[in-house]
C-alpha positions in Angstrom: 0.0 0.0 0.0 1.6 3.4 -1.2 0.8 6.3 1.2 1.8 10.0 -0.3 4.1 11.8 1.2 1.6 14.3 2.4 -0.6 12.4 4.9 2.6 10.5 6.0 2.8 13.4 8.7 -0.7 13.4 10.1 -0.6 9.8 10.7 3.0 9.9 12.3 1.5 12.4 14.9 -1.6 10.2 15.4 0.4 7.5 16.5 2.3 9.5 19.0 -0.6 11.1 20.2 -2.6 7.5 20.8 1.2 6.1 22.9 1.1 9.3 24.9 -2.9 8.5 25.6 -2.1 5.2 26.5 1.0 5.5 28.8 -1.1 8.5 30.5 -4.3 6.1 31.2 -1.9 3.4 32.6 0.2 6.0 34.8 -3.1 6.9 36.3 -4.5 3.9 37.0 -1.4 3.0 38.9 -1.4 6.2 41.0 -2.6 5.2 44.1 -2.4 8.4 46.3 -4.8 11.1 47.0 -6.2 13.3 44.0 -6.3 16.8 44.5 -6.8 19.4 41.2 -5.2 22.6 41.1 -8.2 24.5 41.7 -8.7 22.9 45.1 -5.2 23.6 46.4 -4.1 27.1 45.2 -7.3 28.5 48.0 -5.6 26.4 50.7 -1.8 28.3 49.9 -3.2 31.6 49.4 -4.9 31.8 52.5 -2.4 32.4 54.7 -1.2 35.2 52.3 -4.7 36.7 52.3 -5.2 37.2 55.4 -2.4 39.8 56.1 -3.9 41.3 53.0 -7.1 41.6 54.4 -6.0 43.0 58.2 -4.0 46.0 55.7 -7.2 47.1 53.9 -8.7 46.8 56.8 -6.0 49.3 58.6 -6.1 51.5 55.5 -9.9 52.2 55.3 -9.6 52.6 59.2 -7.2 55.0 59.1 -8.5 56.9 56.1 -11.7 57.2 57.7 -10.3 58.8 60.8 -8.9 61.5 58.4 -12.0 62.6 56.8 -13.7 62.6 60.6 -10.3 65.1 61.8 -10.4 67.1 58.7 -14.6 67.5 59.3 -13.9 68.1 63.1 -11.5 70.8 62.0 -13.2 72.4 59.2 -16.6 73.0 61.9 -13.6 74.4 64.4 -12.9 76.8 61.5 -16.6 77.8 60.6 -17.5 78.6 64.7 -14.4 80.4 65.3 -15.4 82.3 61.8 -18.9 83.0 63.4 -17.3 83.8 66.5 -14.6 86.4 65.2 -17.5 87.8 63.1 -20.2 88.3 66.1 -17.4 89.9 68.5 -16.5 92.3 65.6 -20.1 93.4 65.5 -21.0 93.0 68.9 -21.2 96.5 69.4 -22.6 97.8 66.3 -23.6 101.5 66.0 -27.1 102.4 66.9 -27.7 99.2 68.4 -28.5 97.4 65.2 -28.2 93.7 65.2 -26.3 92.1 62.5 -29.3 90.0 62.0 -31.0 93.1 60.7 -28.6 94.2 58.3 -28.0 90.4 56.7 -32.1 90.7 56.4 -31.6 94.4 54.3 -28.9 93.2 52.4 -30.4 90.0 51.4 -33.4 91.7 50.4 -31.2 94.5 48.6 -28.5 92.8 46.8 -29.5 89.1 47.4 -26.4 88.8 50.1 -23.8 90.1 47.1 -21.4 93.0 48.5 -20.1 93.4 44.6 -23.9 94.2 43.1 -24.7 97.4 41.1 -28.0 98.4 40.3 -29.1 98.2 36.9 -28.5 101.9 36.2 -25.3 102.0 37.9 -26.4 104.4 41.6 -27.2 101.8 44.3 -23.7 99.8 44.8 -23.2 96.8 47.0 -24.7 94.8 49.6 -26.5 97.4 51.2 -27.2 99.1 47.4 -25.7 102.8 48.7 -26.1 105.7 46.6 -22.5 107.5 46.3 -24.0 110.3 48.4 -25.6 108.1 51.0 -22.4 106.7 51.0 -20.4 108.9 51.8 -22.3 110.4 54.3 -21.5 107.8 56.5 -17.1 108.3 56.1 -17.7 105.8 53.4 -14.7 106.7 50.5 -14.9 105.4 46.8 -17.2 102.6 45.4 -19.3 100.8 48.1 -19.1 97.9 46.0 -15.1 97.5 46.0 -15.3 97.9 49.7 -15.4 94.8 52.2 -18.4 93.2 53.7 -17.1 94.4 57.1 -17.2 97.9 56.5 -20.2 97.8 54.1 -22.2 96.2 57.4 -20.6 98.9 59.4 -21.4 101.5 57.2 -25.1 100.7 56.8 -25.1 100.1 60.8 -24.2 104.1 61.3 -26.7 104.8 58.6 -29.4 102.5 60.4 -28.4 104.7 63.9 -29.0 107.8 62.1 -32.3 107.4 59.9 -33.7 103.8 61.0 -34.8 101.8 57.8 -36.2 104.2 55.9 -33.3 104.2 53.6 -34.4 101.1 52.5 -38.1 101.5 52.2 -38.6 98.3 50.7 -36.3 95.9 52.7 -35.8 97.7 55.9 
């Protein structure tokens, strides 16, 4: 029987293939000791490695969390001692106005902004001064380049002075 060349190859590698099948099925038959897969041992090695693994994370998020509770703790420290510095500087207002008064007017006025400008350009800042109003309370240049502070303070001498009726509206 005359076999070509070509399918020589494919047979050859059959044959191999069939030994290697056969020698493998006998070599198991004979092994007598316990069968364990891969699958079932690589858990049992790599627990001992996950568990320091675990106890880190663990220490991380810990840790991580006690840093967002000091850096809340510490921003509230920052907002009272804000609120404090801001109620002993205006503690003793002029007239006896309370700064809840005046955040009233301006919120009413400029909607809490100490930069606003009136449409036309005359009422400026929080407290919406007129240059003239301005001015008549030791107030110098725009009210609306001037701080908060001295906005507040200006409108608190005004407030001594004429009550609310320079704010008709919000006062």
């Amino acid at each position: 029987m005359l076999i070509k060349r070509k399918h020589s190859l494919p047979i050859a590698v059959g044959a191999v293939a069939a030994m290697l099948l056969v020698l493998l099925a006998t070599g198991a038959a004979a092994h007598t000791g316990p069968r364990v897969s891969v699958a079932e041992s690589v858990p049992v090695e790599l627990l001992p490695l996950q568990q320091p693994v675990a106890r880190f994370q663990h220490v991380v998020h810990t840790i991580a969390r006690e840093i967002r509770v000091a850096e809340h703790e510490r921003e509230l420290r920052a907002e009272e001692a804000a609120a404090r510095k801001r109620r002993q500087r205006f503690a003793q207002l002029p007239g006896g106005v309370t700064m809840a008064t005046l955040d009233a007017i301006a919120a009413c006025e400029s909607g809490g902004d100490p930069t606003a400008v009136s449409a036309d350009g005359t009422y400026r800042g929080l407290y919406q001064f007129d240059q003239g109003t301005w001015e008549s309370v030791g107030g110098h240049g725009d009210p609306a380049q001037a701080s908060p502070a001295e906005q507040s303070y200006r409108a608190a001498l005004l407030y001594s002075r004429s009550g609310s009726s320079p704010w008709p509206v919000c006062g």
